[in-house]
Backbone as XML, in Angstrom:
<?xml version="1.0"?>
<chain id="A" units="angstrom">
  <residue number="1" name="UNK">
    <atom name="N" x="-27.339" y="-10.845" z="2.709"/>
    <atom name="CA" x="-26.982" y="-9.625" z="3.409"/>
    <atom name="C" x="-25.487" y="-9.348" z="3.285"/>
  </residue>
  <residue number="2" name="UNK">
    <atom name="N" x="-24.693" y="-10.143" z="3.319"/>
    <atom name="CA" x="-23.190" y="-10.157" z="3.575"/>
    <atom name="C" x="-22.523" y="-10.013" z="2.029"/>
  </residue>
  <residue number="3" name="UNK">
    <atom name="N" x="-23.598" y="-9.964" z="1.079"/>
    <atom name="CA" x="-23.214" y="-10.329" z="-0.580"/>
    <atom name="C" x="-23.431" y="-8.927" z="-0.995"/>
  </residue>
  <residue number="4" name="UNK">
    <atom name="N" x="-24.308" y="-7.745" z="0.051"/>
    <atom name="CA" x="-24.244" y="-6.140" z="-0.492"/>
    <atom name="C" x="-23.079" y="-5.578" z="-0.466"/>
  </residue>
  <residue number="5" name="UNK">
    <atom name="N" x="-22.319" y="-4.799" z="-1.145"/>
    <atom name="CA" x="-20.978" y="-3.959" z="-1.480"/>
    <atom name="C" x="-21.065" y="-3.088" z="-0.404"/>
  </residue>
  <residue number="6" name="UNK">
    <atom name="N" x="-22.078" y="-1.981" z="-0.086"/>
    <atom name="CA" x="-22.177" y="-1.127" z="1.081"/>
    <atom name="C" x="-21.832" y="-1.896" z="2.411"/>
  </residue>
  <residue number="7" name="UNK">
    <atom name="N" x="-22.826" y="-3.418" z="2.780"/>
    <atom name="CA" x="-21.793" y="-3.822" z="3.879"/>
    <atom name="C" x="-20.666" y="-4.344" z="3.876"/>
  </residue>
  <residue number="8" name="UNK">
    <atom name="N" x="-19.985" y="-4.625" z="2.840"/>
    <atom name="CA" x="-18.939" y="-5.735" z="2.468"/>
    <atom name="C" x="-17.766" y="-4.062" z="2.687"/>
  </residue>
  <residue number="9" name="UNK">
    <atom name="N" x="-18.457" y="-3.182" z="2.211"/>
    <atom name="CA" x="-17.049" y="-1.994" z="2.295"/>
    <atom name="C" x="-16.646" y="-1.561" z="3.725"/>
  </residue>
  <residue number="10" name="UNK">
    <atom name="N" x="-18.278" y="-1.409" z="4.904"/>
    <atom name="CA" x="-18.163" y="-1.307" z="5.590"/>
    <atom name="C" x="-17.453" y="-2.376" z="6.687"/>
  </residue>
  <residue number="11" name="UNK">
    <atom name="N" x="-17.418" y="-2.994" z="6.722"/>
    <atom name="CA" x="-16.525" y="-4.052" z="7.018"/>
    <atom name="C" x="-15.471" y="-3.960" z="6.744"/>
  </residue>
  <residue number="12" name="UNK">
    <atom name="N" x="-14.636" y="-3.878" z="5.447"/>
    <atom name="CA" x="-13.648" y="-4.150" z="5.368"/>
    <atom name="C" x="-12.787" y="-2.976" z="6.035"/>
  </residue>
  <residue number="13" name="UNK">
    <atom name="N" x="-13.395" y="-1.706" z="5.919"/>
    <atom name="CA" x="-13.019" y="-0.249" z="6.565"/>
    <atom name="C" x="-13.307" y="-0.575" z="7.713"/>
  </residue>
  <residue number="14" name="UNK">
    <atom name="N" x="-14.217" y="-1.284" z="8.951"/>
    <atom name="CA" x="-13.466" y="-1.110" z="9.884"/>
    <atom name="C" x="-12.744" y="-2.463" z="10.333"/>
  </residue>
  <residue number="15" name="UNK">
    <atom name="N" x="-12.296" y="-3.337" z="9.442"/>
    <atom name="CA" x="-11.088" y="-3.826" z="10.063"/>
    <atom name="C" x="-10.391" y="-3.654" z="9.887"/>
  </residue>
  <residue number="16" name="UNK">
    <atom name="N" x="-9.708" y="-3.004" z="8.688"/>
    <atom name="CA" x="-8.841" y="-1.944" z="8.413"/>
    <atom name="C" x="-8.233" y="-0.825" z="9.629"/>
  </residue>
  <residue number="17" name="UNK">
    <atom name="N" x="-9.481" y="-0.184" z="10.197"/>
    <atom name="CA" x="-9.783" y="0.442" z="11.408"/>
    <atom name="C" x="-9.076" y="-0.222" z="12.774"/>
  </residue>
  <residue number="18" name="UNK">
    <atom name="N" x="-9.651" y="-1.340" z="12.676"/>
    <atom name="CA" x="-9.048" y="-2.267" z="13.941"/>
    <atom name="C" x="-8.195" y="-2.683" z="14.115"/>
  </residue>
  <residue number="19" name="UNK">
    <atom name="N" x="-7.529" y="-3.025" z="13.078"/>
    <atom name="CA" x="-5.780" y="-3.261" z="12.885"/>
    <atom name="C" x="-5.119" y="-2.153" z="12.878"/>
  </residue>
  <residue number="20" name="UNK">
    <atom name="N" x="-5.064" y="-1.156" z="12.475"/>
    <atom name="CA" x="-4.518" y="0.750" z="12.394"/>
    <atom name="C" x="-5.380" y="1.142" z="13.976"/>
  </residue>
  <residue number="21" name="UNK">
    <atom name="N" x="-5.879" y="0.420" z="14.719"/>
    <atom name="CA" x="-6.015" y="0.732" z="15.865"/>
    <atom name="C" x="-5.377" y="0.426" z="17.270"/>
  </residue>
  <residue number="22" name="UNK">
    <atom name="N" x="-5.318" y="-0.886" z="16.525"/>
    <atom name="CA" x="-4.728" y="-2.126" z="17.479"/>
    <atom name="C" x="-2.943" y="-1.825" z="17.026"/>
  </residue>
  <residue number="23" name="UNK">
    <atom name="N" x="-2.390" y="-1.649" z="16.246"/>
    <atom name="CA" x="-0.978" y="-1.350" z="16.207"/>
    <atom name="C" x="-0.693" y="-0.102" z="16.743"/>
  </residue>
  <residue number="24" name="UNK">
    <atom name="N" x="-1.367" y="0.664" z="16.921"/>
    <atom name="CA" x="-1.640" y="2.339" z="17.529"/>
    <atom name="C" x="-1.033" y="2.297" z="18.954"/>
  </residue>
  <residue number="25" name="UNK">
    <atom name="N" x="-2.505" y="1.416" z="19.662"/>
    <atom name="CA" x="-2.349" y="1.071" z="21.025"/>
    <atom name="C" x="-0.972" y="0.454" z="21.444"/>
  </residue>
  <residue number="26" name="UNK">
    <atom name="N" x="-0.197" y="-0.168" z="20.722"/>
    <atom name="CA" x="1.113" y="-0.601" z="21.365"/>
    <atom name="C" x="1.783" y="0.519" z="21.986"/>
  </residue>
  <residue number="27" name="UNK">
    <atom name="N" x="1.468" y="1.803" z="21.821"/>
    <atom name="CA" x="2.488" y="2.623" z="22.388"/>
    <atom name="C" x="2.162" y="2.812" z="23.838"/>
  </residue>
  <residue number="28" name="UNK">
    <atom name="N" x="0.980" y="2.498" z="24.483"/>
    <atom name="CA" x="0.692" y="2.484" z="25.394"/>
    <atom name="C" x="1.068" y="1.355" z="26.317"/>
  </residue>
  <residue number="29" name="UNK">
    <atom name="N" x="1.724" y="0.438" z="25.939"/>
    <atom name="CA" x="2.573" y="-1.082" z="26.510"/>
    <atom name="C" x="3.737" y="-0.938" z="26.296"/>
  </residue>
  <residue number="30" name="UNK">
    <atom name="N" x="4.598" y="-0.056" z="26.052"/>
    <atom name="CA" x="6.048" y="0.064" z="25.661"/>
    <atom name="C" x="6.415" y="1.458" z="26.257"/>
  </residue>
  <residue number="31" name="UNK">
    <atom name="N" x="7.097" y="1.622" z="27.290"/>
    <atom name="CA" x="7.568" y="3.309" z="27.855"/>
    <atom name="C" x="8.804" y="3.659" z="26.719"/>
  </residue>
  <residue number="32" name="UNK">
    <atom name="N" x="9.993" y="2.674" z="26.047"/>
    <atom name="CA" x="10.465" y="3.045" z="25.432"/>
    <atom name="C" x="11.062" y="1.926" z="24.547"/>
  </residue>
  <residue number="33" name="UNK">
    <atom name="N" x="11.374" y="1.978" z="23.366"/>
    <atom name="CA" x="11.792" y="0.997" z="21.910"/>
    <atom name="C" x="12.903" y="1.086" z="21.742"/>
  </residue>
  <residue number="34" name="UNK">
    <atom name="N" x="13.805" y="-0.074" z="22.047"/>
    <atom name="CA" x="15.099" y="-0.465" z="21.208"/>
    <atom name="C" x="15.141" y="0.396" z="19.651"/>
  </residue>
  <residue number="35" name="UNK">
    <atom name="N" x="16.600" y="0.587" z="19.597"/>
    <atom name="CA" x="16.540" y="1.476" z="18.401"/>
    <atom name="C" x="16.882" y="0.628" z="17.179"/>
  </residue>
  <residue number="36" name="UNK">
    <atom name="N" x="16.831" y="-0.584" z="17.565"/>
    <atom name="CA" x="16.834" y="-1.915" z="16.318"/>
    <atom name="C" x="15.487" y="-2.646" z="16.142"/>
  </residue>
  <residue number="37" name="UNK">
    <atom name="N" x="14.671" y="-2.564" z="17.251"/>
    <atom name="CA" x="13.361" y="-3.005" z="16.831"/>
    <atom name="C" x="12.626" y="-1.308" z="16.308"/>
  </residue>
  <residue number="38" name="UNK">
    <atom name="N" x="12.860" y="-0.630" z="16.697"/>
    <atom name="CA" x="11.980" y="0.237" z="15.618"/>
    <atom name="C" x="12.620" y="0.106" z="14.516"/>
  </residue>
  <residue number="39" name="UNK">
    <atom name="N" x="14.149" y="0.463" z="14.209"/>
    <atom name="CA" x="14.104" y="-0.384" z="12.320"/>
    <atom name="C" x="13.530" y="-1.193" z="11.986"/>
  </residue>
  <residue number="40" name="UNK">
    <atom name="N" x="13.360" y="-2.053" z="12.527"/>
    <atom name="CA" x="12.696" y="-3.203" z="11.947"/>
    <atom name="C" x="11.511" y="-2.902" z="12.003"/>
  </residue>
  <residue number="41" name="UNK">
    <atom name="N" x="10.776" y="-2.071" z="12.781"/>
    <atom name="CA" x="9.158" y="-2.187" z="12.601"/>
    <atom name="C" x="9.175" y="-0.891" z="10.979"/>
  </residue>
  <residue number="42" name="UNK">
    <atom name="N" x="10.066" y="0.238" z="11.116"/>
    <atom name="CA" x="10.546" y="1.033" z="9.703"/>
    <atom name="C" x="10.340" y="0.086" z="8.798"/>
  </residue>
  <residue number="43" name="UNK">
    <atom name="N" x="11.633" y="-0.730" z="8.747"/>
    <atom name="CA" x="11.433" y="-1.359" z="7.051"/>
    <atom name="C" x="10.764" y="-2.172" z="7.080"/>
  </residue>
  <residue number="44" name="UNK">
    <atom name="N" x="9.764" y="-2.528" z="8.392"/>
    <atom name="CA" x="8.536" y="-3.442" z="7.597"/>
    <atom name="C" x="7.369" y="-2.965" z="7.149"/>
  </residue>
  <residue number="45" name="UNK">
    <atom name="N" x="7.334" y="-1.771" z="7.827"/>
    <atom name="CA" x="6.143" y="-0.682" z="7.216"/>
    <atom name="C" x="6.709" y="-0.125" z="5.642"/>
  </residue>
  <residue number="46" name="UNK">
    <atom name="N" x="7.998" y="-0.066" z="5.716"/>
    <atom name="CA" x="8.215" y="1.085" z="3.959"/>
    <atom name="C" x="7.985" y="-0.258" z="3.280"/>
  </residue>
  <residue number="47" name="UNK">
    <atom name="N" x="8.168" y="-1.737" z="3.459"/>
    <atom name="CA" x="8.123" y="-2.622" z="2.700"/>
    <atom name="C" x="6.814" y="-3.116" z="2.461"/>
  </residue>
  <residue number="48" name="UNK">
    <atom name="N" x="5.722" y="-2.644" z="3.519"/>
    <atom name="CA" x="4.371" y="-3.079" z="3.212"/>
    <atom name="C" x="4.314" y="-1.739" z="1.976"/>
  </residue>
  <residue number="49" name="UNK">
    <atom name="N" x="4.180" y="-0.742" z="1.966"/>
    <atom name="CA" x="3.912" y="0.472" z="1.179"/>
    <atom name="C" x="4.505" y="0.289" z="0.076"/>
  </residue>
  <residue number="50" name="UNK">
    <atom name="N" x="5.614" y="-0.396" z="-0.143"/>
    <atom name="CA" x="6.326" y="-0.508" z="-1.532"/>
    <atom name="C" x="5.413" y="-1.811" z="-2.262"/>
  </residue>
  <residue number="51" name="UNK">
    <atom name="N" x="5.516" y="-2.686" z="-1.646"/>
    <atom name="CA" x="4.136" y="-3.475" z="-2.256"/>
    <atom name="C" x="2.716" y="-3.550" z="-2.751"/>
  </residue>
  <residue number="52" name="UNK">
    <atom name="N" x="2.302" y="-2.129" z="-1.943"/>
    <atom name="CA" x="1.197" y="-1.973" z="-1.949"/>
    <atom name="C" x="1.086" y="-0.737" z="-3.121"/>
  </residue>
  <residue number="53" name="UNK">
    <atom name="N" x="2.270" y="-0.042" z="-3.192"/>
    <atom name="CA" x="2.150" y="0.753" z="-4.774"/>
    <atom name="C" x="2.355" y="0.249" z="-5.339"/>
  </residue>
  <residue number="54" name="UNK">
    <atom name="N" x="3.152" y="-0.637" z="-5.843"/>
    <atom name="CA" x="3.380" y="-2.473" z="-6.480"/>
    <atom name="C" x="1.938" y="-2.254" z="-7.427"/>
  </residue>
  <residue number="55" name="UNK">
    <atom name="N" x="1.389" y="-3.309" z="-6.310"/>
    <atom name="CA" x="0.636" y="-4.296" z="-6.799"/>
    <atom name="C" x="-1.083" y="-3.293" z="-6.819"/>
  </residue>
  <residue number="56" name="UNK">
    <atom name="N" x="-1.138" y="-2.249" z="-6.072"/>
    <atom name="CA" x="-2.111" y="-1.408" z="-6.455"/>
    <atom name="C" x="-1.680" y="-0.282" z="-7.527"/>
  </residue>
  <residue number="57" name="UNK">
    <atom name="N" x="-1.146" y="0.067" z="-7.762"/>
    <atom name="CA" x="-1.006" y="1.254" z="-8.939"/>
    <atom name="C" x="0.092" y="0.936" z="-9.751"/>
  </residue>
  <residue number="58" name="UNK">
    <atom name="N" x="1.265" y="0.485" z="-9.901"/>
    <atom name="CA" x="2.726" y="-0.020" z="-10.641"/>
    <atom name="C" x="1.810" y="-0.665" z="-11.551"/>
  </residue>
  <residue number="59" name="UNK">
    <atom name="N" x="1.887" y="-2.535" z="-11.236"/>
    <atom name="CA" x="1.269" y="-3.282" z="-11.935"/>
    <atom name="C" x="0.005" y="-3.165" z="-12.768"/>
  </residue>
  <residue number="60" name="UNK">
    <atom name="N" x="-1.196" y="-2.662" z="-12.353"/>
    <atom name="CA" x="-2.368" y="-1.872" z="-13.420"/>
    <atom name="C" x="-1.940" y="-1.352" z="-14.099"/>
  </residue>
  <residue number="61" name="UNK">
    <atom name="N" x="-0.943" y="-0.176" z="-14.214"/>
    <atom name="CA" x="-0.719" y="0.839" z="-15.175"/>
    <atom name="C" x="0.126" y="0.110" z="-16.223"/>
  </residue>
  <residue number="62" name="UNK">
    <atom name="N" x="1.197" y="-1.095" z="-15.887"/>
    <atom name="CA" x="1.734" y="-1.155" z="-17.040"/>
    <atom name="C" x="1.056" y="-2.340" z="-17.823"/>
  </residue>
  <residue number="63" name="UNK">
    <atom name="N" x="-0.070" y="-3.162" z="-17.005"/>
    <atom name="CA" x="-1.314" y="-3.923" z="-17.972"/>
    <atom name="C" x="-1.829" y="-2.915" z="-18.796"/>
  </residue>
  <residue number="64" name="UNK">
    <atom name="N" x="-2.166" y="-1.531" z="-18.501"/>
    <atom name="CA" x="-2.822" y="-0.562" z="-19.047"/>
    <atom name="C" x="-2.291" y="-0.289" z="-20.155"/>
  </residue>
  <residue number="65" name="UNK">
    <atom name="N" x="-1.187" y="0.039" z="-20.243"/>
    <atom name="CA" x="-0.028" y="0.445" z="-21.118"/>
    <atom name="C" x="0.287" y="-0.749" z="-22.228"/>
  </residue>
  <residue number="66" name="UNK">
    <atom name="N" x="0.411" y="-2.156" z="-21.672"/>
    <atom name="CA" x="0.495" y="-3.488" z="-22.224"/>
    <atom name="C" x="-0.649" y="-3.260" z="-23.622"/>
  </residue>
  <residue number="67" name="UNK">
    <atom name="N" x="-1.866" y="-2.889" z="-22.997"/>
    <atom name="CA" x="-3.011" y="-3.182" z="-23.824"/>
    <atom name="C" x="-2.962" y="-2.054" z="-25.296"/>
  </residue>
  <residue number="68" name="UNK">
    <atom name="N" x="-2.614" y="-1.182" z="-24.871"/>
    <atom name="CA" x="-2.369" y="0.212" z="-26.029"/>
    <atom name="C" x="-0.870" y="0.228" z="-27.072"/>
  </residue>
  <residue number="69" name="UNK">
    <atom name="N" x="-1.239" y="-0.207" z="-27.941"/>
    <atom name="CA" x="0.284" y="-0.077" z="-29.036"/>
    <atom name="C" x="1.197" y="1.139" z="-28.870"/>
  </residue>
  <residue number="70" name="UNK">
    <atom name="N" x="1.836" y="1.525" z="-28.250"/>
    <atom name="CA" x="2.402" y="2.930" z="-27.826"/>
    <atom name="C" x="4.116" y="2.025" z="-28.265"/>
  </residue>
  <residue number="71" name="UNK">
    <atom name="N" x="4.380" y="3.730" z="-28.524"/>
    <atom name="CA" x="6.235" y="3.501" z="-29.332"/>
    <atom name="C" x="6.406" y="3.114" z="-27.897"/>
  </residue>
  <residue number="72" name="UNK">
    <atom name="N" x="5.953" y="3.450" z="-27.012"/>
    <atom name="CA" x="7.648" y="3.756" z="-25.962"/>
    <atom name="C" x="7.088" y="2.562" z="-25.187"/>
  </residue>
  <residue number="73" name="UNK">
    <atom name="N" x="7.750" y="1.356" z="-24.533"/>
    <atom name="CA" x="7.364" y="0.092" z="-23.649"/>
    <atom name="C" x="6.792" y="0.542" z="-22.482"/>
  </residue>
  <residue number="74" name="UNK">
    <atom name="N" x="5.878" y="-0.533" z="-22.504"/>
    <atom name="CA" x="5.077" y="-0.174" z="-20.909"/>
    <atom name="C" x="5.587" y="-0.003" z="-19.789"/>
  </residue>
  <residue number="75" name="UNK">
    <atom name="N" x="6.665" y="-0.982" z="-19.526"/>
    <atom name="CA" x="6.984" y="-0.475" z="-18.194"/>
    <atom name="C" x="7.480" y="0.687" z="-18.400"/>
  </residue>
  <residue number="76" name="UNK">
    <atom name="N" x="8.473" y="1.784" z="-19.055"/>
    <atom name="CA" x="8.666" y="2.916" z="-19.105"/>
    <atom name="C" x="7.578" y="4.252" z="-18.809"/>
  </residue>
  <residue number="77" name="UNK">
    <atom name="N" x="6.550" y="3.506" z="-19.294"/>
    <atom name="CA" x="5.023" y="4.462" z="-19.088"/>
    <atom name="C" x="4.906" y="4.944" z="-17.565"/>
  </residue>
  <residue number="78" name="UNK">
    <atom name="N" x="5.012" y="3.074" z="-17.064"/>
    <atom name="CA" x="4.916" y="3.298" z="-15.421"/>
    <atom name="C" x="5.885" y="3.819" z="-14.893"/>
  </residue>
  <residue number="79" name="UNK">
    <atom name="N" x="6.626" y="3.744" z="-15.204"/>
    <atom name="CA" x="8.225" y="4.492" z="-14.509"/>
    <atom name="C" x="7.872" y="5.757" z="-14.638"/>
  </residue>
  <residue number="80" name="UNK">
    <atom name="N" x="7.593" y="6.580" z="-15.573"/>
    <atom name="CA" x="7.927" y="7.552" z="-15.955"/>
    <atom name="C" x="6.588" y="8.459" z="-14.918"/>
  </residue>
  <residue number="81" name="UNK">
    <atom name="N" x="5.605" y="7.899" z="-14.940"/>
    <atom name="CA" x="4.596" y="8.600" z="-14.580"/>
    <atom name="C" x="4.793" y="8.168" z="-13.249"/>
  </residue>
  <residue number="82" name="UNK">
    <atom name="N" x="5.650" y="7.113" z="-12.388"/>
    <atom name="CA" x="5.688" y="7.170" z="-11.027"/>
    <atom name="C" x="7.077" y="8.217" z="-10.864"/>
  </residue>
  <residue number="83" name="UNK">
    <atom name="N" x="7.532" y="8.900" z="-11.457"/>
    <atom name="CA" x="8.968" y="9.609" z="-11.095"/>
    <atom name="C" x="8.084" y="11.124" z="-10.969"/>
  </residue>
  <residue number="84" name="UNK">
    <atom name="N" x="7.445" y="11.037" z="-12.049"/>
    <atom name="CA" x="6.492" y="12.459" z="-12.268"/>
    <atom name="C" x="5.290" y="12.596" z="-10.688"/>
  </residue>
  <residue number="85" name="UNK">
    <atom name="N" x="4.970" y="11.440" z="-10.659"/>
    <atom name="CA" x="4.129" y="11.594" z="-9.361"/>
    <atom name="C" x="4.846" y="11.821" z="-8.036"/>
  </residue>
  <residue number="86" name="UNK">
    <atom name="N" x="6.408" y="11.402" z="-8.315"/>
    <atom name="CA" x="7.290" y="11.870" z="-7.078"/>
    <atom name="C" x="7.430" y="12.912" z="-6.989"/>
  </residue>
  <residue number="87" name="UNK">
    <atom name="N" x="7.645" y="13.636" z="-7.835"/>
    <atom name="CA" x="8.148" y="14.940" z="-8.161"/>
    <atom name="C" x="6.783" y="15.632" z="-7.745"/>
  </residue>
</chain>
């Protein structure tokens, strides 16, 4: 039962859920935040997100790129198409 993809997704979405729920609720235990612990809760959130384009979309694309004989070097591929996706 636990080896189907439909429950294995459902699961993982809602603990996903429960943690993005459970960090939510802190605002309801705090009337007001030091303006040095919210930096710090800032750059630990932009630093989870920078990892997580990392290692979910950065890193694939330039294996992707690795695999295809192209003039221009892979990591440039990824660069180039993450500057374009900024834009």
């Amino acid at each position: 039962m636990l080896q189907n993809p439909v429950v294995l997704a459902l699961l993982a979405t809602l603990g996903t859920w429960a943690m993005t729920a459970l960090g939510a609720a802190l605002v309801f235990f705090f009337k007001d935040i030091r303006l040095h612990i919210l930096n710090m809760m800032l750059g630990f959130a932009a630093g989870v997100m920078i990892a997580a384009s990392f290692w979910s979309l950065l890193e694939p694309a330039i294996e992707m790129a690795t695999a295809r004989p192209e003039p221009v070097p892979a990591w440039a591929v990824a660069a180039i198409g993450f500057v374009v996706g900024a834009l």
